[in-house]
N, C-alpha and C positions, 0 to 999 in steps of 0.2 A: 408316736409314743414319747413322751415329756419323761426324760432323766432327770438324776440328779447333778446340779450344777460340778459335782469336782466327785466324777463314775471311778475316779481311777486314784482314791486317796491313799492307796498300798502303795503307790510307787513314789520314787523320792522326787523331789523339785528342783531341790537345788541344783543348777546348772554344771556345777563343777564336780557332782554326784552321778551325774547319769550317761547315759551313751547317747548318740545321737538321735537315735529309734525312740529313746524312752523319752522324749523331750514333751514335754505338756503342750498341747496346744490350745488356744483359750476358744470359749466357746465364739463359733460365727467365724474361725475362722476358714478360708477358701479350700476345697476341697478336689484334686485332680485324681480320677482313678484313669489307669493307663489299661486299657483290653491290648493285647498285643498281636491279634489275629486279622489277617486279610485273604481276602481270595486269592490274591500273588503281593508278591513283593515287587514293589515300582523301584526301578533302579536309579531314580534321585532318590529316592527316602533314604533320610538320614535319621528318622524314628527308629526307635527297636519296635520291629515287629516281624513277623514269618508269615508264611501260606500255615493257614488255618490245619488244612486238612491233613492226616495224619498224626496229631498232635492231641496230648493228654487234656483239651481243656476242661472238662470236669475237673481234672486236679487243677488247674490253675483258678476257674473258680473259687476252687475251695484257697488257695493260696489266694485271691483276691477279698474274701471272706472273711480269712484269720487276719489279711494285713490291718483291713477295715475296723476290726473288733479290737485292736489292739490300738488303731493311730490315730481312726478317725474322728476330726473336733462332733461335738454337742452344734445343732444348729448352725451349719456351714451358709455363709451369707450366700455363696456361689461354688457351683459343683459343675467339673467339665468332666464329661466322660469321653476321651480320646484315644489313639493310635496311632497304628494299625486301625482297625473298622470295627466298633461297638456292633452296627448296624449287622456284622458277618454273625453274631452268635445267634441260636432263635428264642423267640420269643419263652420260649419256657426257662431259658438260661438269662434273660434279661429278666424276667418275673421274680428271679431266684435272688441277682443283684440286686434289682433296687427293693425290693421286700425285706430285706435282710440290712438295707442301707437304710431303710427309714426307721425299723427295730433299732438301729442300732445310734442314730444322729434325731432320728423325727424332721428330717428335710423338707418332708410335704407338707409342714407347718411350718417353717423359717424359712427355707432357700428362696432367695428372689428368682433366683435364673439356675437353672439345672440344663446343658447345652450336654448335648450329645453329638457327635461325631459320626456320616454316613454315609454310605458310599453309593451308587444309583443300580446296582448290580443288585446290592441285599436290601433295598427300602419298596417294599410296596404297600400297598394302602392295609395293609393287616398288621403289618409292624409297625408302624406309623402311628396307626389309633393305638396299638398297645404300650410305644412311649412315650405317647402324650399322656394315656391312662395311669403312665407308671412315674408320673412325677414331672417327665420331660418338659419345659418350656420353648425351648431353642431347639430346632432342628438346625446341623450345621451339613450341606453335601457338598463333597468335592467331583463338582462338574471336574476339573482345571484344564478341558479345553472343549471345544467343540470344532474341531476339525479331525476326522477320520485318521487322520496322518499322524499326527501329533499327539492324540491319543495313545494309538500302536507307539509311538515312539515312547511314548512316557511308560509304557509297561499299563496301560490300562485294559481290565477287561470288559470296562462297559464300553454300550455305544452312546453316538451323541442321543438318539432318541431316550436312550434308557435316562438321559440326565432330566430331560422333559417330565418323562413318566413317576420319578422320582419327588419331582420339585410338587406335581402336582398333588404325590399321595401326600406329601409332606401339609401344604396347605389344605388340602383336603381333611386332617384328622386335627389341626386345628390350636397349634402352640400359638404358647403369644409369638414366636417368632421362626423367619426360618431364613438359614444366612445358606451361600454361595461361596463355594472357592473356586477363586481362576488363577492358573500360572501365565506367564509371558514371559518370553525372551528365549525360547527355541531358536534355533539358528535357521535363520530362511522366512521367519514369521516376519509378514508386511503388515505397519500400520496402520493400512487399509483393511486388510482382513481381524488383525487384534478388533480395529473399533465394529465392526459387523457381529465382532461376537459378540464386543461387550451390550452392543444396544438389544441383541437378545437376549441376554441375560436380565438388563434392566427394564426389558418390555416385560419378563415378568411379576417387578414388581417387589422382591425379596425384601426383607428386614435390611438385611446387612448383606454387605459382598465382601468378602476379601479378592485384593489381585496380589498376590507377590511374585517377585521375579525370580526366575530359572538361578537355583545354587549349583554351584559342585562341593560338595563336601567332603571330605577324607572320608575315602571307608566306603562311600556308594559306589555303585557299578558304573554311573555315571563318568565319576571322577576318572574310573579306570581308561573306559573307556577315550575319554580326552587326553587321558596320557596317552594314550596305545595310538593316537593317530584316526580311531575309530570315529569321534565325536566334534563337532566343529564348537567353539562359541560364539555368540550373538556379540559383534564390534560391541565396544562400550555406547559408543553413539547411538546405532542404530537403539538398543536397549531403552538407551535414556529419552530417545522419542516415545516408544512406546509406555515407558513411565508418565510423559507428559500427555499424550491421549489418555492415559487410565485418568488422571484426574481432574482434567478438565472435560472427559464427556461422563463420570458419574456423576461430577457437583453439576455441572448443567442441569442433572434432571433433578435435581432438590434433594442429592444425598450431602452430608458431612463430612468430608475427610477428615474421621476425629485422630484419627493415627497415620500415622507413614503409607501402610501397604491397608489398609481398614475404612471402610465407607458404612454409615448409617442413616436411615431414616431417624428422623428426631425422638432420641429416647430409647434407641436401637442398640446403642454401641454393649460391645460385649464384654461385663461387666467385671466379670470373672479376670480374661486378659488385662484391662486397665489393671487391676491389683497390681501384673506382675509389671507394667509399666511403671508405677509406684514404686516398685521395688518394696510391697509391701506382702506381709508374711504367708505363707500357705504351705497343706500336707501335702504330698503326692504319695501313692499307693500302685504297686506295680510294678515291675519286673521295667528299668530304665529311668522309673520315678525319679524325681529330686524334689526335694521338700528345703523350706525356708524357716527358718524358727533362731530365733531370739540374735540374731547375728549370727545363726550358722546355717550353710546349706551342706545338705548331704543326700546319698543317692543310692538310689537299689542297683544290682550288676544289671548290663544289659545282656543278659543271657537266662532263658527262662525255666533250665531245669536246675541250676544252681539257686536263683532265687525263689522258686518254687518249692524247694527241700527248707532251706532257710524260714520261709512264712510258716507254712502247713507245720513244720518239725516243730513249732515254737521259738525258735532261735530270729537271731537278728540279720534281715537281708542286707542289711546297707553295708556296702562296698565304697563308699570312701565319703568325708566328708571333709571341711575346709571353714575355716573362719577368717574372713577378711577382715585386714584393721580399717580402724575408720574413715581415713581415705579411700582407699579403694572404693569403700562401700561408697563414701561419696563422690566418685569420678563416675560408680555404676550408675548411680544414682542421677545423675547430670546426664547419662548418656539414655537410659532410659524411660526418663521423663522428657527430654526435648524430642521425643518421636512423635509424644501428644500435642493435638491440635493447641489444648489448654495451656503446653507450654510445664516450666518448671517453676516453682516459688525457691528459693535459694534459701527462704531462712526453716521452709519446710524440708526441703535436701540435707541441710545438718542436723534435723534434728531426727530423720531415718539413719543417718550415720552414726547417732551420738555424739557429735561433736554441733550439740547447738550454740555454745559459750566459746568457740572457736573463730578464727578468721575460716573463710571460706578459700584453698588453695585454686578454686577453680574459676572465682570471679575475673582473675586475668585474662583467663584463658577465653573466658566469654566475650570481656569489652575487645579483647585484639579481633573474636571473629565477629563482632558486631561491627569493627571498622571496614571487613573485609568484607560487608555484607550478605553474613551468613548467618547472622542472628540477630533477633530484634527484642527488647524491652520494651515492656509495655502495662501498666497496670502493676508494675511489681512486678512480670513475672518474664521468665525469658524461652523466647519460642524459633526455630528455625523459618527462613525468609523462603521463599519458594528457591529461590537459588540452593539458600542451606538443604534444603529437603532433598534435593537432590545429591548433594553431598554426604548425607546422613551417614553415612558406613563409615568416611573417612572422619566426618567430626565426632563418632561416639568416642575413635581410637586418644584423640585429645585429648575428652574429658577423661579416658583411664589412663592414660599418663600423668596428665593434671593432679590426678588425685593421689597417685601412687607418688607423686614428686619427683 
């Protein structure tokens, strides 16, 4: 259903008039709705999300609902629905989402790529067909491991079969695409057994694969856990082997390592995420959301009956926002974009920062790791060396000093 180009002309525009919630977003621009529900909670996740059951989600529904009616752009070029597990709600609750989400954007006539989020426990061939029915393009599942062991360890409650069984409903109902998440770098995982897995993973075939490596992050059980003596880490070495089998036995079979931790078949990559590599603008809706608009990011509380009162009551969820000056923006901006295969254009990086008519404070910082050979020039554009790729964590922290000066 075709709106009118500016649905929302009651409310003010001018930047300096409004709150962060009320910020215009232009049509086409990228759309994240957060579900925050799972079977269990895995104790790396560093998402806001809960165990499903017991929990009001018809209200939060409805709080995903009003967020939508009030935030969401006209013709979103690309829509991720993530978590916690889309795939955990059922089908008459996903009917209710995206019915209501195309009423209200017209997505199933604009969106290139609608990616949905799933987990091999709640995907079978009858929800499958109903989100492909329902807009879905990209089916996204987190296998992230197929060893028995490692599984239990990560808090999953599928098995490795059920990842099988998953992948095949998946391509069975028929998106243009359907990506893989794998984790690495459990303490004890040999790579011999990482590359066994990976080759069944790619004997099936998938659009895209993600592998990222094992975080601790403040806040997860994980993390506790490694304090407490309970939890071992993966040597940085041993790790960085395993990073180097991830990408040299998926580009062997004819995938593209277009990003750091991200592999596609030609014309796969997920289009949505590039944006945020860009560092360019998008809404998020949901209880943890953070949204990008005009040089300000800002963000819902990660706690879901505070921001559920907030949405539903009419009032404004967002719990803190932040404007960075133009530096910043452009040290993110450098650190961002060298994750992509494509590399960064530099006089395209100032002019994401507003500082196009500027010196660039971060071009130093490039030719020193270009002597160091961690970064290469090429084309105009500057990209990490495989040695840099390796380093990537430590070189983004550069570019944000760089830019902060």
């Amino acid at each position: 259903m075709e709106r009118s180009p500016n649905p929302r002309a009651d409310q003010p525009t001018a930047l300096e008039d409004v709150r962060p919630w009320d910020l215009p977003a232009e049509d086409g621009t990228p759309l994240y709705i957060h579900v925050p529900f799972c079977e269990a909670k895995c104790p790396y996740c560093d998402f806001f999300s809960v165990a499903g059951d017991g929990q009001d989600v018809e209200g939060s529904l409805e709080g995903l609902l009003a967020e939508l009616e009030r935030r969401a752009p006209l013709r979103p070029r690309t829509i991720f629905v993530g978590g916690g597990t889309p795939s955990w709600l059922s089908i008459a609750q996903l009917t209710r989402l995206f019915d209501s989400l195309h009423e209200l954007t017209g997505f199933r006539d604009f969106s290139s790529e609608v990616t949905v989020e799933c987990n091999p426990e709640s995907l079978d061939t009858e929800k499958a067909l109903a989100l492909v029915e329902l807009g879905a393009t990209r089916l996204s599942i987190g296998f992230q491991s197929l060893r028995p062991e490692t599984l239990k360890l990560f808090g999953r409650v599928h098995g490795v079969e059920d990842c099988f069984t998953a992948y095949e409903a998946a391509r069975g109902a028929g998106p243009a695409g359907v990506s893989v998440d794998m984790i690495f770098g459990a303490a004890g995982q040999t790579g011999v057994e990482w590359a066994q897995d990976l080759d069944k993973v790619l004997d099936l075939k998938p659009d895209h694969l993600s592998c990222y490596a094992l975080t601790f992050e403040q806040g997860t059980q994980f993390t506790r856990w490694l304090e407490a003596g309970k939890l071992e880490r993966m040597p940085e070495e041993e790790e960085l082997e395993l990073f180097r089998i991830t990408r040299d036995r998926i580009t062997k079979r004819g995938y593209e390592a277009y990003e750091v931790s991200n592999f596609c078949l030609s014309g796969q990559e997920c289009h949505h995420n590039v944006n945020y590599w860009r560092n360019g603008p998008y809404v998020g809706v949901g209880p943890g959301a953070a949204s990008h608009l005009a040089g300000l990011r800002f963000g819902n509380p990660r706690a879901l009956e505070v921001w559920r009162r907030a949405a539903t009551g009419g009032g404004d969820p967002t719990l803190w926002s932040e404007r960075l000056d133009p530096g910043h923006r452009l040290g993110e901006t450098w650190w961002l974009g060298l994750r992509l295969a494509e590399g960064l254009d530099p006089a395209a990086a100032l002019d994401v920062a507003g500082m196009a008519s500027a010196d660039d404070p971060c071009l130093p910082t490039a030719e020193r790791l270009s002597l160091e050979g961690l970064l290469d020039q090429s084309g105009g554009r500057w990209r990490l060396t495989r040695r840099g790729l390796e380093l990537a964590d430590a070189i983004s922290v550069e570019f944000l000093a760089a830019g902060r000066g």
